[in-house]
C-alpha positions in Angstrom: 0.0 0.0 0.0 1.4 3.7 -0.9 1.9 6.2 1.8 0.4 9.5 1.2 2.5 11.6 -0.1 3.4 15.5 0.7 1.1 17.2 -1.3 -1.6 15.2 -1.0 -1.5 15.8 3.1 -0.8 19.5 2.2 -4.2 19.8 0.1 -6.2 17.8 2.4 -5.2 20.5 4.9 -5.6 23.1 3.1 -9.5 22.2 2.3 -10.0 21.4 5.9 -8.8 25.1 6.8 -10.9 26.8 4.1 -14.2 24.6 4.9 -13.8 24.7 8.3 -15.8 28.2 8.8 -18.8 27.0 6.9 -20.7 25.6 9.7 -20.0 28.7 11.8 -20.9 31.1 9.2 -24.1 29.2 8.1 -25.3 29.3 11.7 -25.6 33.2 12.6 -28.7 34.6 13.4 -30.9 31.7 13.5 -32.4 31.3 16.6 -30.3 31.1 20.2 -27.4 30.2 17.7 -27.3 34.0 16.8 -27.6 35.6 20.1 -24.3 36.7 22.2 -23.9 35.1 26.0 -25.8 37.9 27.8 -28.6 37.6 25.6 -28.3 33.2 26.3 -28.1 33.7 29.7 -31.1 36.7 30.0 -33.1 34.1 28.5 -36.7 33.7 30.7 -38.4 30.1 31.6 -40.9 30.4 34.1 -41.2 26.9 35.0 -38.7 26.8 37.9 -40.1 29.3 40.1 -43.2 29.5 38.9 -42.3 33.1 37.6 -40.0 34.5 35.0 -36.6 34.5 35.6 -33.4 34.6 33.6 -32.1 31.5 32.9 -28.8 32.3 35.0 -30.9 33.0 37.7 -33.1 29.6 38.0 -31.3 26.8 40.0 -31.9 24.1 38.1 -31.0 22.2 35.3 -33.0 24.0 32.7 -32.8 23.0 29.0 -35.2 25.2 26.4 -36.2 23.8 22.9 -37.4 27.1 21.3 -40.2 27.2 17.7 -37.0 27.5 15.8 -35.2 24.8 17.5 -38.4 22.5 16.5 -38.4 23.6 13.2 -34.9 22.9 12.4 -35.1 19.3 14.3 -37.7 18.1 11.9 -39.4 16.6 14.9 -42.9 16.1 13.8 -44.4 15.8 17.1 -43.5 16.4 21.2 -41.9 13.6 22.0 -39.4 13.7 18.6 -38.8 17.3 19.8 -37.7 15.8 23.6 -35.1 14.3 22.0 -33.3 17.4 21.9 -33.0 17.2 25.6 -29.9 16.3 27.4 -31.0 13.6 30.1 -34.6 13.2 29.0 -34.9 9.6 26.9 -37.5 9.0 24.3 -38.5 5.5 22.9 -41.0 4.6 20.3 -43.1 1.8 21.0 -44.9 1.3 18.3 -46.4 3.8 15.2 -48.4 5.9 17.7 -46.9 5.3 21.4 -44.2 6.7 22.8 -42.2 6.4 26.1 -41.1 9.8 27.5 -38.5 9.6 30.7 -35.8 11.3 32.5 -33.0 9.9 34.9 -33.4 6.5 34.1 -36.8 5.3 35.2 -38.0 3.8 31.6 -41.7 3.4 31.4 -44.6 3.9 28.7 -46.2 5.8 30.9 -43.6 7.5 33.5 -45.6 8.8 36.4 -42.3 10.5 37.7 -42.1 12.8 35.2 -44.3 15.9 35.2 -45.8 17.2 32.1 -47.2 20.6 32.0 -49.3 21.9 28.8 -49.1 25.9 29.6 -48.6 25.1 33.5 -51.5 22.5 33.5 -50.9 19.2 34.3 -51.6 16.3 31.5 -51.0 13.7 34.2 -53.8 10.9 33.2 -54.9 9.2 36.5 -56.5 5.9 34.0 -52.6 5.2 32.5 -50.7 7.0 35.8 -48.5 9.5 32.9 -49.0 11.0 30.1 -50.9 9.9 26.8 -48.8 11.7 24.3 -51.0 10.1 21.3 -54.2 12.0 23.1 -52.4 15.1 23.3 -54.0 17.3 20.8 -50.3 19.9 19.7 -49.8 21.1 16.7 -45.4 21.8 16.7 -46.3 25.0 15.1 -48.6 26.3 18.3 -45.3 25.1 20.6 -43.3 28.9 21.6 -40.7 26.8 23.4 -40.7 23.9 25.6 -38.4 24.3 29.1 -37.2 20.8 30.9 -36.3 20.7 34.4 -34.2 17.8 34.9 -33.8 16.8 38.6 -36.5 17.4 41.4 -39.2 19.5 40.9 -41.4 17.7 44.0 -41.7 20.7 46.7 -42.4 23.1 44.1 -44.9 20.7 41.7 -46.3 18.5 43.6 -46.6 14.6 42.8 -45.3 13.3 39.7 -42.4 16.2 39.7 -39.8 13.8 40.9 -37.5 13.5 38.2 -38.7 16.5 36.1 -40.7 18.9 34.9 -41.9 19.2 31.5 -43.7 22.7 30.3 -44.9 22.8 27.0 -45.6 26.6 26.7 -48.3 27.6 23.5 -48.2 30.6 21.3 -50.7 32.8 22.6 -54.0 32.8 20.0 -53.5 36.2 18.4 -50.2 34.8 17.1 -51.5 32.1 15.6 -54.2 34.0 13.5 -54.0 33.0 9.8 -52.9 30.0 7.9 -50.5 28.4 7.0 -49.2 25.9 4.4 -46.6 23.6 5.1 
């Protein structure tokens, strides 16, 4: 077998250096990608304290999947757009079911896991979690969606054990029109 020569080493590096600011260039100014670190870490969620702080503020692991994140995912529903999440597993069952966890505790339906539609629960008392396939969300309606991962119990109540997931909506007069995808 040959050895690479020279000038074949020399060009290889030479198109590493040039295509090597591509990805950099081709991300600015689309979504959190294009905003500096004090406008990242000014970033509100509202689901730790129940109010809106700045993201630097909350103490907690907070990750947040914003419209444009879910847009550029592909995800075509909630649980495809969880996979985003650092620490938060997603399975698929089968065509329509879905297992949603965090830290470990596996389950179709995880009953440790809060989930939050707007700051209302979606806990279903029948399955003891969440029926993702009877959750009626359209991606586009999503504004962001804000994961706690850890304990969320004195602040949420039952079911907040190893999480919290709030789905937050777009509020209806920003979702007048239509829309063809």
């Amino acid at each position: 077998m040959r050895q690479p020569t020279g000038w074949f080493l020399a060009a290889c590096a030479a198109a590493l250096l040039c295509l090597g600011g591509v990805p950099a260039a081709a991300g600015e100014g689309s979504g959190l990608a294009g905003l500096s670190l004090e406008e990242l870490l000014s970033t509100e969620v509202t689901t730790v304290s129940r109010r809106a702080e700045a993201l630097s503020d909350a103490a907690a692991a907070v990750s947040v999947i914003t419209a444009e994140d879910i847009r550029r995912s592909g995800a075509t529903s909630v649980p495809e757009a969880l996979r985003l999440v650092p620490g938060v597993q997603v399975a698929r069952i089968d065509a329509n079911k879905w297992a949603v966890s965090a830290r470990g505790f596996n389950g179709r339906f995880a009953n440790k896991l809060l989930v939050l539609v707007d700051g209302r629960t979606v806990y279903t008392p029948l399955f003891s979690g969440v029926h993702w396939d009877a959750q009626d969300l359209l991606l586009d309606d999503v504004e962001r969606i804000e994961v706690i991962r850890g304990p969320g119990a004195t602040l949420w109540g039952a079911n907040a054990v190893n999480g919290v997931i709030n789905i937050i909506t777009r509020h209806a007069k920003d979702t007048v029109g239509t829309r063809i995808a």
